[in-house]
TORKEDO-761273 format. One record per residue: x, y, z of N, C-alpha, C in turn; residue number from 1. Coordinates in nm, 3 decimals, decimal comma. Example, Ala and Ser with C-alpha at 12.3 -4.5 7.8 and 13.67 -1.06 7.14 Angstrom:
BEGIN
@nu: 1,319 | nv: -0,569 | nw: 0,780 | cau: 1,230 | cav: -0,450 | caw: 0,780 | cu: 1,320 | cv: -0,330 | cw: 0,780 | drenfi: 1
@nu: 1,285 | nv: -0,225 | nw: 0,708 | cau: 1,367 | cav: -0,106 | caw: 0,714 | cu: 1,290 | cv: 0,003 | cw: 0,787 | drenfi: 2
END
This chain:
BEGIN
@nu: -4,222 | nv: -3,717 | nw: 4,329 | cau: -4,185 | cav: -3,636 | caw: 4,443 | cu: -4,278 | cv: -3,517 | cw: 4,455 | drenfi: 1
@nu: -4,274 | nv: -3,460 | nw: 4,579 | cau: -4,349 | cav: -3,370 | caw: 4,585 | cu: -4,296 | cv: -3,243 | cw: 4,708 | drenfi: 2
@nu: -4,153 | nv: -3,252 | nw: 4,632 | cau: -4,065 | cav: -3,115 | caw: 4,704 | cu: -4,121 | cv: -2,996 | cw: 4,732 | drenfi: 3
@nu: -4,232 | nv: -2,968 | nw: 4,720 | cau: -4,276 | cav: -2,829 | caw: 4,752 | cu: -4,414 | cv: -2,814 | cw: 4,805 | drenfi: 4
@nu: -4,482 | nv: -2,970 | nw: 4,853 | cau: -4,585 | cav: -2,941 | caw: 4,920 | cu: -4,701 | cv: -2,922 | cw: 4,903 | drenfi: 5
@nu: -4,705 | nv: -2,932 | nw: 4,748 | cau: -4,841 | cav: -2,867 | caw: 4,642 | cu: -4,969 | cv: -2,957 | cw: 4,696 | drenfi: 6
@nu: -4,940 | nv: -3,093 | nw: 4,703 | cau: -4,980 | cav: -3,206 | caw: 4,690 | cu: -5,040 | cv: -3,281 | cw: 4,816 | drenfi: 7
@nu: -5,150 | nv: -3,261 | nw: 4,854 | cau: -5,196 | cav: -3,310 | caw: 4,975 | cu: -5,239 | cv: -3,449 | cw: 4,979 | drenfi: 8
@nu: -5,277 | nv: -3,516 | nw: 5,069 | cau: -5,352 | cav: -3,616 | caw: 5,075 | cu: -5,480 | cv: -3,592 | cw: 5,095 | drenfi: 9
@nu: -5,563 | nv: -3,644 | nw: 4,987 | cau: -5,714 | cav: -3,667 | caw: 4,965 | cu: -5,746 | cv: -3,544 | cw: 4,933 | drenfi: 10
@nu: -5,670 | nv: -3,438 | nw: 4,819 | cau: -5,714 | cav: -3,320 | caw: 4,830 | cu: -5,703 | cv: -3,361 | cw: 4,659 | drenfi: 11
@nu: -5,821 | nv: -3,247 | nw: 4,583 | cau: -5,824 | cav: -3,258 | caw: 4,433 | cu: -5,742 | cv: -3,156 | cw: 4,368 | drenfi: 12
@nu: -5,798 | nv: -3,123 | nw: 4,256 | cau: -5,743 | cav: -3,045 | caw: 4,187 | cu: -5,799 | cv: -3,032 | cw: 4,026 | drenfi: 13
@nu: -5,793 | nv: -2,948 | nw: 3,931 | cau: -5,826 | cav: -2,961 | caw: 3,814 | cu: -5,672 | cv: -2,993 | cw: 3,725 | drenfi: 14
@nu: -5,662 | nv: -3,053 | nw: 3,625 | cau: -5,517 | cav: -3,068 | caw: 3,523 | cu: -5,544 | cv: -3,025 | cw: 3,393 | drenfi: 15
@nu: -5,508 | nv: -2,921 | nw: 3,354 | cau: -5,507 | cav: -2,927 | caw: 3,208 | cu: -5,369 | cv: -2,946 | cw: 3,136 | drenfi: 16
@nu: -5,472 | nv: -3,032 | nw: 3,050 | cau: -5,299 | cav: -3,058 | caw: 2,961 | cu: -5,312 | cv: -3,032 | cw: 2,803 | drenfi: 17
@nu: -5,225 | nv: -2,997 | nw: 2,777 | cau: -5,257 | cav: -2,888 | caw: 2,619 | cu: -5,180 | cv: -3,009 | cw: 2,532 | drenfi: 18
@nu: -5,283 | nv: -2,986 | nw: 2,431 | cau: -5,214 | cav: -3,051 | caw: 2,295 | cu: -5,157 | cv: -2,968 | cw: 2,183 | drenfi: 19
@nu: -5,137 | nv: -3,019 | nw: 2,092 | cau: -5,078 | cav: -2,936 | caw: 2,008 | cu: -5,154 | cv: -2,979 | cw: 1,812 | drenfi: 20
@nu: -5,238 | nv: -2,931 | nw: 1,811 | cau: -5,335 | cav: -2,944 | caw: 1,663 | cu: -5,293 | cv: -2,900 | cw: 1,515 | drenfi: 21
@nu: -5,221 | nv: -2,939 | nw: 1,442 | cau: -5,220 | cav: -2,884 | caw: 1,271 | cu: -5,280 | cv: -2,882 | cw: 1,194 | drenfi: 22
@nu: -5,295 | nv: -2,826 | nw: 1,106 | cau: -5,397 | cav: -2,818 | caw: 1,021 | cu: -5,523 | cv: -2,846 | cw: 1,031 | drenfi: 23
@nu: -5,606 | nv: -2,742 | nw: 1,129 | cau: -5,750 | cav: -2,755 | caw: 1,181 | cu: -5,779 | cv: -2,614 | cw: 1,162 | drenfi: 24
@nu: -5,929 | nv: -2,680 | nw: 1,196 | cau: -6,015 | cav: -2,528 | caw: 1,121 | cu: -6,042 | cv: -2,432 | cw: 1,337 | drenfi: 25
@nu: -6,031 | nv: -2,291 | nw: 1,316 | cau: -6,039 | cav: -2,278 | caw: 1,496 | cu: -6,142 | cv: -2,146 | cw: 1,439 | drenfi: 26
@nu: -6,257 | nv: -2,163 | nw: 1,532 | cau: -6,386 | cav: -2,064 | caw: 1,454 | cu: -6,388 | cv: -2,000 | cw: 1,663 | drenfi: 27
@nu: -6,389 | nv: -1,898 | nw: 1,641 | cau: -6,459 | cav: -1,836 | caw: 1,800 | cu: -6,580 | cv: -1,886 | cw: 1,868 | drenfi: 28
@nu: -6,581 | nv: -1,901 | nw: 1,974 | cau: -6,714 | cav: -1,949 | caw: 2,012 | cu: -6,825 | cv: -1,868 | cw: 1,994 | drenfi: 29
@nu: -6,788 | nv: -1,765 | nw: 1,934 | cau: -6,951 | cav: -1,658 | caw: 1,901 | cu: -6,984 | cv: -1,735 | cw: 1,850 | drenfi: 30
@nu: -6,941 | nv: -1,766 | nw: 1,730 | cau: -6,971 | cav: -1,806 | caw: 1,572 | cu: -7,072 | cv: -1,929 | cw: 1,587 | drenfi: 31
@nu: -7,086 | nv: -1,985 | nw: 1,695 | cau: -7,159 | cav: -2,076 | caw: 1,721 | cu: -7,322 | cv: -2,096 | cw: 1,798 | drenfi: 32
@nu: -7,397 | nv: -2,150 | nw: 1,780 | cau: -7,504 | cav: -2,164 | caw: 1,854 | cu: -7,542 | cv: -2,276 | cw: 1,929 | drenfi: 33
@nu: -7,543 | nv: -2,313 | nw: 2,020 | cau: -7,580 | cav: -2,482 | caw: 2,096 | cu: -7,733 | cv: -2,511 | cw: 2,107 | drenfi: 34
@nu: -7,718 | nv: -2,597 | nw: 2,049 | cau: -7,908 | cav: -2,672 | caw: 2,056 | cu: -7,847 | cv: -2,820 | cw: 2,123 | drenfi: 35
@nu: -7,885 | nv: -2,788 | nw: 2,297 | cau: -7,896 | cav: -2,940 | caw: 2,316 | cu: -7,776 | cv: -2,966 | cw: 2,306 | drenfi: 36
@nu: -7,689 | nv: -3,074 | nw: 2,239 | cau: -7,578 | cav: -3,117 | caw: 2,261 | cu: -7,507 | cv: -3,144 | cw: 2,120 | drenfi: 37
@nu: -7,594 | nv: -3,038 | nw: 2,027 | cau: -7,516 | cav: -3,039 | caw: 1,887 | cu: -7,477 | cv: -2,873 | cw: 1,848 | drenfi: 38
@nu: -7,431 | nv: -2,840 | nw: 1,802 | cau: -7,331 | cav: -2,688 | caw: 1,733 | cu: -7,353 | cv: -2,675 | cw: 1,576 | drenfi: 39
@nu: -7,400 | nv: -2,559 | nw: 1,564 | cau: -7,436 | cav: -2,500 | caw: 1,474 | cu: -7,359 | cv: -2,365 | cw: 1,438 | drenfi: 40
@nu: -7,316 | nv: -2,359 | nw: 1,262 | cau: -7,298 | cav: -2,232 | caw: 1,262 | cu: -7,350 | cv: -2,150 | cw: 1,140 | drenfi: 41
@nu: -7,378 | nv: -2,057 | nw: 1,085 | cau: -7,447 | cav: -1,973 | caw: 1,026 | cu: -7,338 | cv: -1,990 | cw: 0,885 | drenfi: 42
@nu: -7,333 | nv: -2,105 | nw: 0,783 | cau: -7,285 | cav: -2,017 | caw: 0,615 | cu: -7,314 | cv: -1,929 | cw: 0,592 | drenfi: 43
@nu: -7,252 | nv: -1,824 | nw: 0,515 | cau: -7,279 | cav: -1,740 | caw: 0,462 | cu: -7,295 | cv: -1,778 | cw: 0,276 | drenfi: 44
@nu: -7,398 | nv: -1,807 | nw: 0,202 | cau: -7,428 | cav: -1,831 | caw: 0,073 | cu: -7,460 | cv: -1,740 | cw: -0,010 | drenfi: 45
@nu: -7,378 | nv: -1,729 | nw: -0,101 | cau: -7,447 | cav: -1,597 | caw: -0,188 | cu: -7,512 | cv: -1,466 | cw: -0,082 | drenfi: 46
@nu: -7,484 | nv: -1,478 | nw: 0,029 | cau: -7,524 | cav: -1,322 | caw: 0,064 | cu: -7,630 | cv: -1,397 | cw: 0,173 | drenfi: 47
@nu: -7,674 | nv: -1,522 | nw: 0,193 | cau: -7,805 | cav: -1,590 | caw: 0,270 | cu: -7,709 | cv: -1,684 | cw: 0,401 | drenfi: 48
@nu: -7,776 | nv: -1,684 | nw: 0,490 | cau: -7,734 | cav: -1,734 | caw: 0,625 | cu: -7,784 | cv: -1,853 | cw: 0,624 | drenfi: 49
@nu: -7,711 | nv: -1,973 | nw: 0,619 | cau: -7,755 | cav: -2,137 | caw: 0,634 | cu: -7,670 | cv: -2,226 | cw: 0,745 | drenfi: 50
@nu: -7,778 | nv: -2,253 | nw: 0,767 | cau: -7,720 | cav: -2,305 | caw: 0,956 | cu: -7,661 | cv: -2,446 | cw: 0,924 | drenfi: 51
@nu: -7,563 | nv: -2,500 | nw: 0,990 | cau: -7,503 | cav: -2,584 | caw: 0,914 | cu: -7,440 | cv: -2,663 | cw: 1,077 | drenfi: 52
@nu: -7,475 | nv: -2,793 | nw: 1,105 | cau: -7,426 | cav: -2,883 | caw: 1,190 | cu: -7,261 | cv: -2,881 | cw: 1,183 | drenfi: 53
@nu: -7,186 | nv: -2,864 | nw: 1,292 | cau: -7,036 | cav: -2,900 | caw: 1,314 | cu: -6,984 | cv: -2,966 | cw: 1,406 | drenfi: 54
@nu: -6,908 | nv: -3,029 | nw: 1,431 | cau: -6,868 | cav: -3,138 | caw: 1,527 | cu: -6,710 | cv: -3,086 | cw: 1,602 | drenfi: 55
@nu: -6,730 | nv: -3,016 | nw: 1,682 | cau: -6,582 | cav: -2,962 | caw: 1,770 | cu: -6,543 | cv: -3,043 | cw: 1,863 | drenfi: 56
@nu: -6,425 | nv: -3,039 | nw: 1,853 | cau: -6,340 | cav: -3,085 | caw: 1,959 | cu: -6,377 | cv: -3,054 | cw: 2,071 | drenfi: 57
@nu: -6,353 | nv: -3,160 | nw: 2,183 | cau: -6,435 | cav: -3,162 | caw: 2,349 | cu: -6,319 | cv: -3,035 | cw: 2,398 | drenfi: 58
@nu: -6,167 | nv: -3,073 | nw: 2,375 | cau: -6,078 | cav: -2,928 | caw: 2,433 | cu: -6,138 | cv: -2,805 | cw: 2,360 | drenfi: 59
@nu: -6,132 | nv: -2,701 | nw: 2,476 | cau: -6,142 | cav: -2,553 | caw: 2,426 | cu: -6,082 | cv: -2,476 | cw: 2,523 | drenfi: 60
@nu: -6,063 | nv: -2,381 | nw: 2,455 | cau: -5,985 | cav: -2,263 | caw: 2,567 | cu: -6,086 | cv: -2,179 | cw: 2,631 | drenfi: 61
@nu: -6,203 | nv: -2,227 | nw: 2,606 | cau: -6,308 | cav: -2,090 | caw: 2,665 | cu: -6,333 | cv: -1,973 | cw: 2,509 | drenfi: 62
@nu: -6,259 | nv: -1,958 | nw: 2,458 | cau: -6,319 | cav: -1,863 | caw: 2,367 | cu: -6,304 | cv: -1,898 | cw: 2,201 | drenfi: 63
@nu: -6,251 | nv: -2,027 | nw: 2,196 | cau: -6,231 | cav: -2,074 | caw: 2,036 | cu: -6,296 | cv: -2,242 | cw: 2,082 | drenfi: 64
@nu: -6,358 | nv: -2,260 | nw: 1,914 | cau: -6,323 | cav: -2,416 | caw: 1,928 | cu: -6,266 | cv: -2,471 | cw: 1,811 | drenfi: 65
@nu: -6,188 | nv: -2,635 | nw: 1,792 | cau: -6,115 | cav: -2,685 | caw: 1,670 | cu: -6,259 | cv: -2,722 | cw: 1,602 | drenfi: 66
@nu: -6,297 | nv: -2,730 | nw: 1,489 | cau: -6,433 | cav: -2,790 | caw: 1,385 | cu: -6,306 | cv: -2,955 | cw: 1,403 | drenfi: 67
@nu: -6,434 | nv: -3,060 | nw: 1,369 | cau: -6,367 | cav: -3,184 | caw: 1,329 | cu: -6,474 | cv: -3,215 | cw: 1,249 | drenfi: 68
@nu: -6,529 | nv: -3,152 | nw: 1,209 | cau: -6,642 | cav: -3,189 | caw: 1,071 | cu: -6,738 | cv: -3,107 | cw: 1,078 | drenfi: 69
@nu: -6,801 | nv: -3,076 | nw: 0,916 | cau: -6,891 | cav: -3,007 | caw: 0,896 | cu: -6,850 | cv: -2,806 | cw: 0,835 | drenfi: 70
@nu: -6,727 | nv: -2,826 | nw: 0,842 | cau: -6,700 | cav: -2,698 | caw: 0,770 | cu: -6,597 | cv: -2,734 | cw: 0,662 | drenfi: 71
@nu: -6,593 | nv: -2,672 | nw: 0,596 | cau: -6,459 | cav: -2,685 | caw: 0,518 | cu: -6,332 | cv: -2,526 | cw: 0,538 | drenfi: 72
@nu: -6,187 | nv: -2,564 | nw: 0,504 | cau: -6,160 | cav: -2,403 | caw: 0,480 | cu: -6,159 | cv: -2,352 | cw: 0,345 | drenfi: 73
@nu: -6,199 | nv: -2,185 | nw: 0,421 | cau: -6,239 | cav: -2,092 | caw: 0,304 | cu: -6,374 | cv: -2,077 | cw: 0,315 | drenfi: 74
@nu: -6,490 | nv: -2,152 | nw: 0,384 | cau: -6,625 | cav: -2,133 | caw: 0,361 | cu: -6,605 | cv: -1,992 | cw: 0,478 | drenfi: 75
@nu: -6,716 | nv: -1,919 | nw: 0,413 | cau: -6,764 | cav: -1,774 | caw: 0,513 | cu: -6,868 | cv: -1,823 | cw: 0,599 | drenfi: 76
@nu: -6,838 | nv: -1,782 | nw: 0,730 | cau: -6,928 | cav: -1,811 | caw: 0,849 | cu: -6,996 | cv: -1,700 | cw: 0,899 | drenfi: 77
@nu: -7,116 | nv: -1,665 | nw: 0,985 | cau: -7,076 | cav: -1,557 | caw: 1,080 | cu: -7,060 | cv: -1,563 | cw: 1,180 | drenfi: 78
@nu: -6,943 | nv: -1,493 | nw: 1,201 | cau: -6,841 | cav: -1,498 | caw: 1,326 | cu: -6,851 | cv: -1,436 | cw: 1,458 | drenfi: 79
@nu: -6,933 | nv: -1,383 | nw: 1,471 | cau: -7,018 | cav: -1,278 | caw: 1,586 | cu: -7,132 | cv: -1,235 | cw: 1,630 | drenfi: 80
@nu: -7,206 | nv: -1,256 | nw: 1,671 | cau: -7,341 | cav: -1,306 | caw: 1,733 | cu: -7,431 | cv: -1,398 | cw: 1,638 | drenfi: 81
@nu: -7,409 | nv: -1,505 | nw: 1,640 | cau: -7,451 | cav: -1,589 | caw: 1,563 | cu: -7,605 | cv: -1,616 | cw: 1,641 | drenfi: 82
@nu: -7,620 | nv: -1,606 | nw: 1,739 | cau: -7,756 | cav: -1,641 | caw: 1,811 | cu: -7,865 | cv: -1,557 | cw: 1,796 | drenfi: 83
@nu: -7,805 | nv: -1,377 | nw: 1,695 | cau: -7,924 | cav: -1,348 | caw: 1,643 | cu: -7,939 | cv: -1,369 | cw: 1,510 | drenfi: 84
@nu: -7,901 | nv: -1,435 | nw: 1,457 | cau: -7,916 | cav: -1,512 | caw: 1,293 | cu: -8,002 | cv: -1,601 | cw: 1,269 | drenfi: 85
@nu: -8,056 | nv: -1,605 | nw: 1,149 | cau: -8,184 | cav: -1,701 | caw: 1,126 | cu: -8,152 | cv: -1,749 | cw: 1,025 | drenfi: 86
@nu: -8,182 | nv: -1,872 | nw: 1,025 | cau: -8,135 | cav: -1,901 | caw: 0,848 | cu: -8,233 | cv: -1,845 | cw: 0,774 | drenfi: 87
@nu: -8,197 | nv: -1,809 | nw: 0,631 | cau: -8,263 | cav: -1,747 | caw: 0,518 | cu: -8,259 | cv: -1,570 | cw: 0,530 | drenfi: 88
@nu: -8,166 | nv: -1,516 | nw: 0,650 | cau: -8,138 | cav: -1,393 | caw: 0,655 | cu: -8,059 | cv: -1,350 | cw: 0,558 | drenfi: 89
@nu: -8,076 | nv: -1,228 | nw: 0,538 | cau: -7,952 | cav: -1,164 | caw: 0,398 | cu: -7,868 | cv: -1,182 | cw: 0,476 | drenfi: 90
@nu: -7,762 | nv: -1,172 | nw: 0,465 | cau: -7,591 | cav: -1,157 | caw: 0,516 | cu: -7,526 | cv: -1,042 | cw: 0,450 | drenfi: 91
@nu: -7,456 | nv: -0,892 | nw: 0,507 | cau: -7,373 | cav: -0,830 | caw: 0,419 | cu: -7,234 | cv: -0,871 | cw: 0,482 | drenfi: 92
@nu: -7,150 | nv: -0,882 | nw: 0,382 | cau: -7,009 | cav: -0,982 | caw: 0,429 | cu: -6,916 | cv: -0,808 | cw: 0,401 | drenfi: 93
@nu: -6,842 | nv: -0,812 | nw: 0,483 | cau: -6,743 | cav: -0,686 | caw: 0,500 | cu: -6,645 | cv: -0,759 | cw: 0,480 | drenfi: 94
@nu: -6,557 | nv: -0,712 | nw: 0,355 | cau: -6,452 | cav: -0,710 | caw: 0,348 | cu: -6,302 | cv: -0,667 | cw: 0,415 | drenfi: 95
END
């Protein structure tokens, strides 16, 4: 039904439909860098920045994404302008 008219003929629209995810890793989209059509994010190692391939989920809200491989939890990332990071940079990690 379409009691209220929303619904035209031959007219579009966008749908989002939300899922609901447990136990997943959710990193900000700073934290990330795009090359092309793969995602990268900056380890933090002993104090050194190592760029590290991750595989996210196609849903996002615009400002997070879910990891589906390539991080583990508990590893340190950096989480905020990751696009001026180089690998083999020092890293100071704030507690």
């Amino acid at each position: 039904e379409n009691k209220e008219g929303m619904l035209m003929s031959g007219a579009t629209g966008n749908i989002l439909i939300t899922s609901l995810q447990e136990n997943c890793i959710v990193i900000p989209q700073s934290a990330t860098v795009k090359l092309q059509d793969k995602y990268l994010v900056y380890k933090v190692v002993d104090g050194i920045a190592v760029s590290e391939q991750i595989t996210v989920s196609p849903e996002s809200d615009g400002k997070q994404y879910i990891v589906l491989s390539g991080l583990a939890s508990g590893e340190r990332i950096v989480s905020d302008g990751a696009g001026l990071v180089r690998a083999g940079m020092q890293i100071n990690i704030e507690e």
